[in-house]
VOMIGU-879004 format. One record per residue (C-alpha): residue in three letters; residue number from 0; y, z, x. Coordinates in pm, 1 decimal. Example, Ala and Ser with C-alpha at 12.3 -4.5 7.8 and 13.67 -1.06 7.14 Angstrom:
2
<node rest="Ala" nr="0" north="-450.0" up="780.0" east="1230.0"/>
<node rest="Ser" nr="1" north="-106.0" up="714.0" east="1367.0"/>
END
This chain:
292
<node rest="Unk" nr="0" north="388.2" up="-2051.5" east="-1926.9"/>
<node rest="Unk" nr="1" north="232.5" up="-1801.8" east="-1717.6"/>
<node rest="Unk" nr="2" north="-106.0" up="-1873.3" east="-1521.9"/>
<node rest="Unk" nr="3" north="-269.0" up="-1580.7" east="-1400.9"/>
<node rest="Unk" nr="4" north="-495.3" up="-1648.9" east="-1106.6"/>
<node rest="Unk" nr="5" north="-824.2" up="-1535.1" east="-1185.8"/>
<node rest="Unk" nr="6" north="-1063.3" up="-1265.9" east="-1014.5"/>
<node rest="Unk" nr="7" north="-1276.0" up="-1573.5" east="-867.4"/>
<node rest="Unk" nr="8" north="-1020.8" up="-1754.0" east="-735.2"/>
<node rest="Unk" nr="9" north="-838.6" up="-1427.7" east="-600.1"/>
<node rest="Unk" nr="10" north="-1225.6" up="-1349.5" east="-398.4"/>
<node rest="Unk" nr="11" north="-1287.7" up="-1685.3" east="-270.0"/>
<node rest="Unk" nr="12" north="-868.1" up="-1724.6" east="-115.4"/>
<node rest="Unk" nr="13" north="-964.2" up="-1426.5" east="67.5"/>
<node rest="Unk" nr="14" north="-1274.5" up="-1574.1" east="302.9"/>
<node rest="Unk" nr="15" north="-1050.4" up="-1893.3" east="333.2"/>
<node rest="Unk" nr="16" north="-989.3" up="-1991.9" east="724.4"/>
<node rest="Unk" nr="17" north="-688.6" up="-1800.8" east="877.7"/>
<node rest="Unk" nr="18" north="-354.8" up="-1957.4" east="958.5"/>
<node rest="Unk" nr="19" north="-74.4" up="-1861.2" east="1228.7"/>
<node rest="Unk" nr="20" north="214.4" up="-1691.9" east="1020.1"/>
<node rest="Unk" nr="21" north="551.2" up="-1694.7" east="1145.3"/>
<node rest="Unk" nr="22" north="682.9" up="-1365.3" east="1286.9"/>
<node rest="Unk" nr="23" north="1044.7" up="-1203.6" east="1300.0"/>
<node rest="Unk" nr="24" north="1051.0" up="-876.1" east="1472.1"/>
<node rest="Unk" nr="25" north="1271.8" up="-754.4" east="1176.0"/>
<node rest="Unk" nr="26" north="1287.8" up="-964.2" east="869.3"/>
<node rest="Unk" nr="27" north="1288.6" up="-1017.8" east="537.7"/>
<node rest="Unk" nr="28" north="939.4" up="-1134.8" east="386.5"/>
<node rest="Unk" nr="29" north="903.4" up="-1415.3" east="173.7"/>
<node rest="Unk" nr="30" north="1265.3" up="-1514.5" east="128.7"/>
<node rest="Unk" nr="31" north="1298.5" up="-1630.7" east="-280.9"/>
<node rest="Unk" nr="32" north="918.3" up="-1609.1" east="-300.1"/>
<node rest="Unk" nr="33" north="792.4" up="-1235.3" east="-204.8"/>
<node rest="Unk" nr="34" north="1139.7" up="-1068.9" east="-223.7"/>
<node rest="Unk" nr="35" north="1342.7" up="-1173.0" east="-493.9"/>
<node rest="Unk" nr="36" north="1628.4" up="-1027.2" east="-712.2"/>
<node rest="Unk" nr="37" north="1351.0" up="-807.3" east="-847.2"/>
<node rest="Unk" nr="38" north="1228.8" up="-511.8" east="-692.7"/>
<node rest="Unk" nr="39" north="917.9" up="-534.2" east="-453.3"/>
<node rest="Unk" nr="40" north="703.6" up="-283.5" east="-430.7"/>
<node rest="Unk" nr="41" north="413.5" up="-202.4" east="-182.7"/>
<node rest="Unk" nr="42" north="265.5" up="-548.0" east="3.5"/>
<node rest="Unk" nr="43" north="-69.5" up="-591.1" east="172.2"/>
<node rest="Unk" nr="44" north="-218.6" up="-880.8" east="353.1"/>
<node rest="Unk" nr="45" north="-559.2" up="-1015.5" east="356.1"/>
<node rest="Unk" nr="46" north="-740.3" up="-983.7" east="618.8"/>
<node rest="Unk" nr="47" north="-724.4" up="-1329.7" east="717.1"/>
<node rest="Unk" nr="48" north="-400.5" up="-1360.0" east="671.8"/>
<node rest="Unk" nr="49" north="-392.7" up="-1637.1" east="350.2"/>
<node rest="Unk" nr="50" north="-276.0" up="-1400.4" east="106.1"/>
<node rest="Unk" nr="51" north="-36.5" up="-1144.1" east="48.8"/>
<node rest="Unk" nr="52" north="-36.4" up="-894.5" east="-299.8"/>
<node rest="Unk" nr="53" north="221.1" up="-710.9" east="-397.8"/>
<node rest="Unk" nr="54" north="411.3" up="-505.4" east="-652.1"/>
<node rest="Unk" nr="55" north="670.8" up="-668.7" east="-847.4"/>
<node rest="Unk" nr="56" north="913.8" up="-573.4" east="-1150.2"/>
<node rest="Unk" nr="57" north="1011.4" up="-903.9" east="-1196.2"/>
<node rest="Unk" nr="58" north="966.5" up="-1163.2" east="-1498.1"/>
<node rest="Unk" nr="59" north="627.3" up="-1292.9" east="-1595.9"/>
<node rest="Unk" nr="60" north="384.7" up="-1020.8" east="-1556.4"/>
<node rest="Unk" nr="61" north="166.4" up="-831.6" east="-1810.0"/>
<node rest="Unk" nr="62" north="348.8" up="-506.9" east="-1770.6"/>
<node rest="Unk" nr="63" north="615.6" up="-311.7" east="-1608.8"/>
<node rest="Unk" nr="64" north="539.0" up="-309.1" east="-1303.6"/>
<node rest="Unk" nr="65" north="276.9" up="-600.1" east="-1181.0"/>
<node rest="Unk" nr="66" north="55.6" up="-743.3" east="-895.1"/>
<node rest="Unk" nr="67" north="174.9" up="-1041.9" east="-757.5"/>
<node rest="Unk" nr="68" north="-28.4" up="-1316.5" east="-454.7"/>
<node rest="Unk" nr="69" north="98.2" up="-1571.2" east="-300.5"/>
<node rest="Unk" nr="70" north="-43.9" up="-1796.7" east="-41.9"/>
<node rest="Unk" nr="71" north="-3.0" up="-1872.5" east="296.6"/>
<node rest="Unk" nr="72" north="107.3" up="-2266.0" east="327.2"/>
<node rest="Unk" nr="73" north="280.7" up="-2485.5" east="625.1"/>
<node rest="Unk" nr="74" north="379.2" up="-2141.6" east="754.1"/>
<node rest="Unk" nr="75" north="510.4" up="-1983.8" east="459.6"/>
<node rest="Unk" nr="76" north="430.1" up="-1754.6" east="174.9"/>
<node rest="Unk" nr="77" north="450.4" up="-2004.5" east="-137.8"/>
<node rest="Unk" nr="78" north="332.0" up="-2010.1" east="-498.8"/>
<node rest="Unk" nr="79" north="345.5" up="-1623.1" east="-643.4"/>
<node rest="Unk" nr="80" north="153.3" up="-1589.5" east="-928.6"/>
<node rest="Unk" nr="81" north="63.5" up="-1251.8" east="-1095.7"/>
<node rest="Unk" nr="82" north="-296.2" up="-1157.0" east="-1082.1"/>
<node rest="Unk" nr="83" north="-526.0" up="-1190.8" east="-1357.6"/>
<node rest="Unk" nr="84" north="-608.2" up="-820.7" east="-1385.3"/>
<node rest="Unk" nr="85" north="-301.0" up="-703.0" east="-1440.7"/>
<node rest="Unk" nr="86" north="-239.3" up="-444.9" east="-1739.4"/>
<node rest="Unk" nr="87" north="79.7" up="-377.6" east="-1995.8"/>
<node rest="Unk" nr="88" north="113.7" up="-39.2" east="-1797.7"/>
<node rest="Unk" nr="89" north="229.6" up="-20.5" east="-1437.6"/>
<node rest="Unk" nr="90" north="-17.6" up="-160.5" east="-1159.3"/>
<node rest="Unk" nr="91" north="122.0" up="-102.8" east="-789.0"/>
<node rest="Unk" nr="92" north="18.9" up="-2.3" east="-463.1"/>
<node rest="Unk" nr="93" north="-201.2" up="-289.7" east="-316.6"/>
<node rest="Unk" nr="94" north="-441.1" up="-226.9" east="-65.9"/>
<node rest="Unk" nr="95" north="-645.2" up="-489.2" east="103.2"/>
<node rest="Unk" nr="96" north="-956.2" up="-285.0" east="295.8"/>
<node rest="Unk" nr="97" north="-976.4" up="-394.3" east="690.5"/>
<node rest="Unk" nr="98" north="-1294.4" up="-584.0" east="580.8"/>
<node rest="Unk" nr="99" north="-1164.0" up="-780.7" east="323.7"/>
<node rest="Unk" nr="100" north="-1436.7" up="-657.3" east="82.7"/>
<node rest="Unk" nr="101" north="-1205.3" up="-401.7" east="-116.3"/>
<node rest="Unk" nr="102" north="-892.9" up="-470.7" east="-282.9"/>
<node rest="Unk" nr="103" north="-744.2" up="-119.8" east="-401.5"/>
<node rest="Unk" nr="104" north="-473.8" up="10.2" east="-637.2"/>
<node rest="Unk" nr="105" north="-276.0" up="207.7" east="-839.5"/>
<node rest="Unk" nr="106" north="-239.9" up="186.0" east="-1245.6"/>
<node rest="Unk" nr="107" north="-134.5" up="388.4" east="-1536.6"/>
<node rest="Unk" nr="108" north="-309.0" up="158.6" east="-1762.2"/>
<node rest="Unk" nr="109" north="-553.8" up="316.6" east="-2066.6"/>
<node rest="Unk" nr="110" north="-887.2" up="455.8" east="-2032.1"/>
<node rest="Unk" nr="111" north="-787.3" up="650.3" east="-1733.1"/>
<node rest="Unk" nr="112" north="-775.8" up="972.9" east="-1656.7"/>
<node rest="Unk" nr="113" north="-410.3" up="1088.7" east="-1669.7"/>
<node rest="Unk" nr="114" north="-109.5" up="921.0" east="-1542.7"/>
<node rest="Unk" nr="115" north="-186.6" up="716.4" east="-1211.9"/>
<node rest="Unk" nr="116" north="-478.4" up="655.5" east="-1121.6"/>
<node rest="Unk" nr="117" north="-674.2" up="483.6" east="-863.7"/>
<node rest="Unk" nr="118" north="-860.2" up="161.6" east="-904.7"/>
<node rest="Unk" nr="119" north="-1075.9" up="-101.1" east="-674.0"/>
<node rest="Unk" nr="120" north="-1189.2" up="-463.2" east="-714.6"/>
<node rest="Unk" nr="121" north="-1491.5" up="-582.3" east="-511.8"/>
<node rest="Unk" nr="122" north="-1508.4" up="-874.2" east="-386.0"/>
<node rest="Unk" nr="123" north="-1814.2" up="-992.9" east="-277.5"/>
<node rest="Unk" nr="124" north="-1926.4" up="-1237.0" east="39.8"/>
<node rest="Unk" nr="125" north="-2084.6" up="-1529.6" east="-176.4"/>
<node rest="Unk" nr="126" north="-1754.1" up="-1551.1" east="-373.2"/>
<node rest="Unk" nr="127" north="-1825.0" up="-1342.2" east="-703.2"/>
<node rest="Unk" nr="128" north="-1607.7" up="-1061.9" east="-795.5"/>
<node rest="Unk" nr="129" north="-1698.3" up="-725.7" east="-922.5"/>
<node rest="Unk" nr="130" north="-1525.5" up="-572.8" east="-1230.1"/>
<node rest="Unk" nr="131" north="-1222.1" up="-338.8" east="-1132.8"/>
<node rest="Unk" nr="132" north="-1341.2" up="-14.2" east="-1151.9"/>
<node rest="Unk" nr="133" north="-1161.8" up="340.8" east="-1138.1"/>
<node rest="Unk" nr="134" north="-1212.1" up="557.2" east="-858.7"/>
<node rest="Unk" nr="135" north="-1442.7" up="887.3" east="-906.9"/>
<node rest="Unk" nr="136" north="-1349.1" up="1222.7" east="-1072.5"/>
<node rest="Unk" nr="137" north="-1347.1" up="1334.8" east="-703.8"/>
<node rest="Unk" nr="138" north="-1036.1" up="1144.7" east="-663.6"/>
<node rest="Unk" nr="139" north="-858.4" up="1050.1" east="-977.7"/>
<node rest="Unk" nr="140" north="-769.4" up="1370.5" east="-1191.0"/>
<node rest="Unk" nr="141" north="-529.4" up="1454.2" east="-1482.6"/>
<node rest="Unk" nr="142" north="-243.2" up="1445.1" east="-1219.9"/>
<node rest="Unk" nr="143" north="-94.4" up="1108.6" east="-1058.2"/>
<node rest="Unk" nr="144" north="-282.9" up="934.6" east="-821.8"/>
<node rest="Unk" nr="145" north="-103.4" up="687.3" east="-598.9"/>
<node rest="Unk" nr="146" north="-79.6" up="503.6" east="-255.4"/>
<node rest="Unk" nr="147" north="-467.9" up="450.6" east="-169.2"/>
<node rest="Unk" nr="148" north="-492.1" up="328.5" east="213.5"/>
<node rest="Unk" nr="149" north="-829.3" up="284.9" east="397.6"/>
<node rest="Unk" nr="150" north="-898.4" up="382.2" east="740.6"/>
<node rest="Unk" nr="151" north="-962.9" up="79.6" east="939.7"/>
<node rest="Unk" nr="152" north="-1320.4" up="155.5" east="1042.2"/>
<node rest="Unk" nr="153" north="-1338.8" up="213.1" east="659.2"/>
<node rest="Unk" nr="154" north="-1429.6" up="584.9" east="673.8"/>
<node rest="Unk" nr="155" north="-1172.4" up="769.0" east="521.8"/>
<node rest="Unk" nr="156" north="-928.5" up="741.9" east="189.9"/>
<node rest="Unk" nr="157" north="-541.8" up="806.9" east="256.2"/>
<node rest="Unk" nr="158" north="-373.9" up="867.1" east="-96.4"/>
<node rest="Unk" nr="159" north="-125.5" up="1054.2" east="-262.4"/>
<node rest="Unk" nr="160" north="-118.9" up="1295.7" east="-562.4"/>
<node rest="Unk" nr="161" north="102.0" up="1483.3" east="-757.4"/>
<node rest="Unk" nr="162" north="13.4" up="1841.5" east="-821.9"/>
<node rest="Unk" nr="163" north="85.4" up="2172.0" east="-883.4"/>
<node rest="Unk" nr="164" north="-211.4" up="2367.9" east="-840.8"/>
<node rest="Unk" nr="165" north="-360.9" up="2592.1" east="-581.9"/>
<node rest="Unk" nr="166" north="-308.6" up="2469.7" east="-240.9"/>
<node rest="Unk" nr="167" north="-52.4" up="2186.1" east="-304.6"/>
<node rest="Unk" nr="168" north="314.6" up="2224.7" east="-108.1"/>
<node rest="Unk" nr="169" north="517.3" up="2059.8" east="-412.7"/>
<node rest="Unk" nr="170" north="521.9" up="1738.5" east="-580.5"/>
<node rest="Unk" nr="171" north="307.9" up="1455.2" east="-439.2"/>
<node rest="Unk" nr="172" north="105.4" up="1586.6" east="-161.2"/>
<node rest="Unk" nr="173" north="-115.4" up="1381.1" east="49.5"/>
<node rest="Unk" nr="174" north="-522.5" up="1414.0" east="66.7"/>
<node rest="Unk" nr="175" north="-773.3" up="1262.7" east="236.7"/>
<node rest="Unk" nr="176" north="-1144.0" up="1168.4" east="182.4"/>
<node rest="Unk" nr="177" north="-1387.6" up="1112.1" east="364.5"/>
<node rest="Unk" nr="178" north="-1650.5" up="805.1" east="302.9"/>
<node rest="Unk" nr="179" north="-2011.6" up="898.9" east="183.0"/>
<node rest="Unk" nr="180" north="-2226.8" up="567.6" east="132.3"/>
<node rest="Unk" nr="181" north="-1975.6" up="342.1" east="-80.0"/>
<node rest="Unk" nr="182" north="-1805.7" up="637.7" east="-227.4"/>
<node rest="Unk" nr="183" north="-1593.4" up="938.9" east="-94.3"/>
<node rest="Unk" nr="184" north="-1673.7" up="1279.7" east="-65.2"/>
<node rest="Unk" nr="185" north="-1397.5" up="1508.6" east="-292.3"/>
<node rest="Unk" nr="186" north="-1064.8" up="1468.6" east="-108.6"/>
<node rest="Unk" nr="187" north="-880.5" up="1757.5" east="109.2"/>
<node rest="Unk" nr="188" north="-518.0" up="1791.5" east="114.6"/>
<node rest="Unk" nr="189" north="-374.3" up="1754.1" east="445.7"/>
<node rest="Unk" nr="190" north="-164.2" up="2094.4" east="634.2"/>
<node rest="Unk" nr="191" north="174.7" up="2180.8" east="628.0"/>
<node rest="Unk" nr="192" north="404.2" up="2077.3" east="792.5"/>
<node rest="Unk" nr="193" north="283.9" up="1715.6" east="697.5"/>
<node rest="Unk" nr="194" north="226.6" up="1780.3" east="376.4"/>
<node rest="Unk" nr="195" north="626.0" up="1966.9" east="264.6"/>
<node rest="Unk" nr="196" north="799.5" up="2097.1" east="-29.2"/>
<node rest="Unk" nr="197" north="955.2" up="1750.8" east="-76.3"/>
<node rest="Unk" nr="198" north="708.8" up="1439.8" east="-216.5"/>
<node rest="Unk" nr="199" north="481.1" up="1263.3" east="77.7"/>
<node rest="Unk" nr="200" north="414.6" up="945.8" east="-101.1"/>
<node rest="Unk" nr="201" north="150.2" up="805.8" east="54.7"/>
<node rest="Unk" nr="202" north="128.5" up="630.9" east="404.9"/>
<node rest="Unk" nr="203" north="-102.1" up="418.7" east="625.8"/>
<node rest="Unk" nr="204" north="-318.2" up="453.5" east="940.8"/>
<node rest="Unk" nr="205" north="-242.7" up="353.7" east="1266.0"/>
<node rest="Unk" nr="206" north="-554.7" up="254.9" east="1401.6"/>
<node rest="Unk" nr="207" north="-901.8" up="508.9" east="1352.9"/>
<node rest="Unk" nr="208" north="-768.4" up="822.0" east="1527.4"/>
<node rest="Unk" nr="209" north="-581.9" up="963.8" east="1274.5"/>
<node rest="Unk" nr="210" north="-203.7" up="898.9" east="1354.4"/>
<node rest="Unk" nr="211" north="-16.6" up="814.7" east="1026.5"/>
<node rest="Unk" nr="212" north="329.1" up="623.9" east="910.6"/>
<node rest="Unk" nr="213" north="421.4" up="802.2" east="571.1"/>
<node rest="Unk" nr="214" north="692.1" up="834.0" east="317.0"/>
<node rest="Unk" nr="215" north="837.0" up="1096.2" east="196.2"/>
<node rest="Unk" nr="216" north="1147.9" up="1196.5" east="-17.0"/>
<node rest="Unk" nr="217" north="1282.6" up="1341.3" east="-265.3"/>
<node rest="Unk" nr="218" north="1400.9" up="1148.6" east="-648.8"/>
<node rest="Unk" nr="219" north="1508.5" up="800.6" east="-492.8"/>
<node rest="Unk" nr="220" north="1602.9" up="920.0" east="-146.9"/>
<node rest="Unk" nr="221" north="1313.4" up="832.7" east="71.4"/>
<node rest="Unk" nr="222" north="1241.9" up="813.9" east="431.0"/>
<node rest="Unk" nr="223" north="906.9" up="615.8" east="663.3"/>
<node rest="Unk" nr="224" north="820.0" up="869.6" east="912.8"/>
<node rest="Unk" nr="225" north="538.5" up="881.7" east="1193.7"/>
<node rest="Unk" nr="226" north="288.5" up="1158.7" east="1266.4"/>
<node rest="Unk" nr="227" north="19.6" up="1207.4" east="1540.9"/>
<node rest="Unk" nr="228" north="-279.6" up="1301.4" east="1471.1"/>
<node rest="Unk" nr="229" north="-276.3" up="1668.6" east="1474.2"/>
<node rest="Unk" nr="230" north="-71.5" up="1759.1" east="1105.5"/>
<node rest="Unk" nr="231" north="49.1" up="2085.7" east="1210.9"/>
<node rest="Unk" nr="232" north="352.7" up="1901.5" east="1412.1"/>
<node rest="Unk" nr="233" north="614.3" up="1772.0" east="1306.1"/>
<node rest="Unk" nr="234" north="651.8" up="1415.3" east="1207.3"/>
<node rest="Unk" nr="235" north="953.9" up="1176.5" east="1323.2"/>
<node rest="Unk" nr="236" north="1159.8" up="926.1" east="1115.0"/>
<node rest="Unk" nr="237" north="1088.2" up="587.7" east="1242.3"/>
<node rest="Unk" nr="238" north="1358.5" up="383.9" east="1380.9"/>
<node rest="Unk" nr="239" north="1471.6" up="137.1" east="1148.6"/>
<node rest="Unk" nr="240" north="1812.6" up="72.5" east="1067.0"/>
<node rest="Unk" nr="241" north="1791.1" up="142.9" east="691.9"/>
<node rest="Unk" nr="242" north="1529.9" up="430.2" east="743.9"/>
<node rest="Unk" nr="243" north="1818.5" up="643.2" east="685.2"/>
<node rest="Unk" nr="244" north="1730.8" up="1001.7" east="513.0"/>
<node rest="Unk" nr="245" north="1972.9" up="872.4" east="188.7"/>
<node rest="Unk" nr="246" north="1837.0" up="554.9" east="194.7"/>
<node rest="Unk" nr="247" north="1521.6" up="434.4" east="-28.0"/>
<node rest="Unk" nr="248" north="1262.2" up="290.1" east="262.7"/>
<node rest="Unk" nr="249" north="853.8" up="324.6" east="192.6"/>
<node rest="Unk" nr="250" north="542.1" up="195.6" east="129.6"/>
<node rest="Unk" nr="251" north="435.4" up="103.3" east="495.6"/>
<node rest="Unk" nr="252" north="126.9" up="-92.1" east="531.5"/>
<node rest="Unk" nr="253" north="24.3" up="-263.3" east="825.9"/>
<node rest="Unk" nr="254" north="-83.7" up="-670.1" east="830.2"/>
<node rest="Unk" nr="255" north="-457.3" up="-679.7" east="826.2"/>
<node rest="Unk" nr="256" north="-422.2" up="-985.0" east="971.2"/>
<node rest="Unk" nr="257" north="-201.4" up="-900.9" east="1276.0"/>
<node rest="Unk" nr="258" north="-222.3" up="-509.1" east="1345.9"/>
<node rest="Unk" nr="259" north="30.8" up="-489.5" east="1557.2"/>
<node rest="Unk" nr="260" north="272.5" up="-561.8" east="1242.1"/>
<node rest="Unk" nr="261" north="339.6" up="-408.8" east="953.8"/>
<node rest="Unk" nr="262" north="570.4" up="-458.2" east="648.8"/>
<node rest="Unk" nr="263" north="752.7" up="-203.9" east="433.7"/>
<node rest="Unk" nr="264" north="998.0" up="-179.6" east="127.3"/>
<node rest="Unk" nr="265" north="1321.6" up="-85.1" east="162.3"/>
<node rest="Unk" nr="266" north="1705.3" up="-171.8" east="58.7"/>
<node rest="Unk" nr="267" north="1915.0" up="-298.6" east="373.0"/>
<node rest="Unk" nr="268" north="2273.8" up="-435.6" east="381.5"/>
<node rest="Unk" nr="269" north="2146.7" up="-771.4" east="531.2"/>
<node rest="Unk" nr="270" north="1918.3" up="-980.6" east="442.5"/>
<node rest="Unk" nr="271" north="1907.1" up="-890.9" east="157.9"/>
<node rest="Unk" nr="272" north="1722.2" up="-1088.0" east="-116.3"/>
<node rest="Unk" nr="273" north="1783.2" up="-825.6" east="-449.6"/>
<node rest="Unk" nr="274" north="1673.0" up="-456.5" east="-475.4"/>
<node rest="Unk" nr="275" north="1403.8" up="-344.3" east="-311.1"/>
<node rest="Unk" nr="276" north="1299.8" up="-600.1" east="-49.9"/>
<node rest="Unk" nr="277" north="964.7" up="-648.6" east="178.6"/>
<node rest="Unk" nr="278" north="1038.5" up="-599.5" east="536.3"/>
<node rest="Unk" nr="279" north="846.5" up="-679.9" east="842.4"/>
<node rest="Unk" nr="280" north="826.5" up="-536.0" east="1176.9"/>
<node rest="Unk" nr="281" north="676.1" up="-393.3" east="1438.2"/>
<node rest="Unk" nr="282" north="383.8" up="-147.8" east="1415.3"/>
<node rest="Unk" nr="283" north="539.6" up="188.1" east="1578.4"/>
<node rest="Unk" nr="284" north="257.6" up="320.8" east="1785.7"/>
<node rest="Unk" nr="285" north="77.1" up="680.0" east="1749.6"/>
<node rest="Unk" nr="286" north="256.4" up="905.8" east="1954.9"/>
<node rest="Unk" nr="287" north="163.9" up="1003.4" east="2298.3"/>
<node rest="Unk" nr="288" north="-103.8" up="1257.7" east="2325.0"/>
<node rest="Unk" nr="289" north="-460.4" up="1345.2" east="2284.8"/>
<node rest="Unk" nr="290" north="-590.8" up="1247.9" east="1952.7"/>
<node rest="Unk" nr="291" north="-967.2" up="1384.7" east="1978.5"/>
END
């Protein structure tokens, strides 16, 4: 029988004490408990390390596509449970904020307002937990939505979204908005050649001054790639041995917990747990150069 952990629970695990997790410089994540024989979408980490959600197509959810937790115990990730507020649609793309007040993410679920669209749950200091809520109509839109990532210093939204209008370079496109009191200002789509005829699918910030890790591809060829922080040059493919351009490697997102980390999905020859797997490694650093 399934047991979804509730919103309260989820809240108060996050302001639990922090505990040393065992690193690998490249690794699987979560042997049998994060990756499985399922696929394994986009991971975050709390902020305090006790917790990890992810994205999971595996048995036991609401939906398709669901968001999984598990704990961090004796050194391990253990129990993964799917979360309470999980829909029948697709819900992916986790995103812990650097604060740990703000968990955001990605659903298809009814009452949006087309497609993807992005969604937060607040969770509050004294343990209570607001209701999820969907992003404004300055960010979600009758086109996709996906891939929200805060800025560390909590300033600026990183997503993705798939459009065709005026402006947009083809497919999913990445924007960014800026923070105004506890919303965000209408988004801006970032320049060419960042921003390509193929699909930028999101990405993650290395540290405040702008320097990014994203994905792009194109159909189920896709590729991690770093960028400084001025857009207009080119970005780089980051070494990995499975970041391959016709391999399927993504969702970067660095460990709240440990910055200097981050973990990413991808399919690799060994270890392998099932399809897509979680990855950790190193966080690449921004590229040399002024970034003010």
């Amino acid at each position: 029988m399934r047991t979804p952990l509730s919103l309260l629970a989820l809240s108060v695990s996050l302001l639990s004490t922090p505990q040393a997790m065992a690193l690998s410089e490249f690794g699987i994540e979560g042997m049998g408990v994060v990756s499985t024989k399922a696929n394994e979408g986009q991971a975050t980490i709390s902020p305090d390390g006790q917790r990890i959600v992810w994205a999971s197509d595996r048995a036991g959810g609401a939906g398709g596509w669901d968001l999984w937790q598990a704990v961090q115990r004796d050194g391990r990730w253990q129990d993964p449970t799917p979360l309470a507020f999980n829909s029948a649609a697709d819900d992916l793309d986790p995103y812990f904020s650097h604060d740990g007040a703000w968990l955001y993410f990605a659903s298809n679920r009814s009452g949006g307002r087309g497609g993807f669209d992005l969604y937060s749950v607040m969770l509050h200091e004294d343990g209570s937990v607001g209701p999820v809520m969907s992003m404004p109509v300055t960010i979600n839109t009758a086109a996709d939505e996906r891939y929200p990532a805060v800025r560390p210093d909590g300033q600026a939204l990183l997503f993705a979204r798939n459009g065709k209008g005026k402006g947009t370079h083809g497919g999913f496109d990445l924007y960014v908005a800026t923070a105004q009191g506890r919303g965000f200002n209408p988004p801006t789509a970032l320049p060419a050649p960042l921003n390509s005829a193929a699909d930028e699918l999101g990405g993650e910030w290395l540290g405040n001054d702008g320097a990014l890790v994203i994905t792009r591809g194109a159909g189920a060829r896709t590729q991690v790639w770093r960028v400084g922080c001025d857009y207009r040059q080119p970005a780089t493919p980051l070494v990995l041995s499975f970041n391959t351009a016709d391999g399927q490697t993504g969702a970067p997102v660095v460990d709240a917990s440990k910055p200097s980390e981050l973990v990413l999905a991808g399919v690799a020859r060994a270890p392998r747990a099932g399809g897509l797997d979680l990855y950790r490694m190193k966080a690449p650093a921004a590229p040399d150069g002024a970034c003010r």
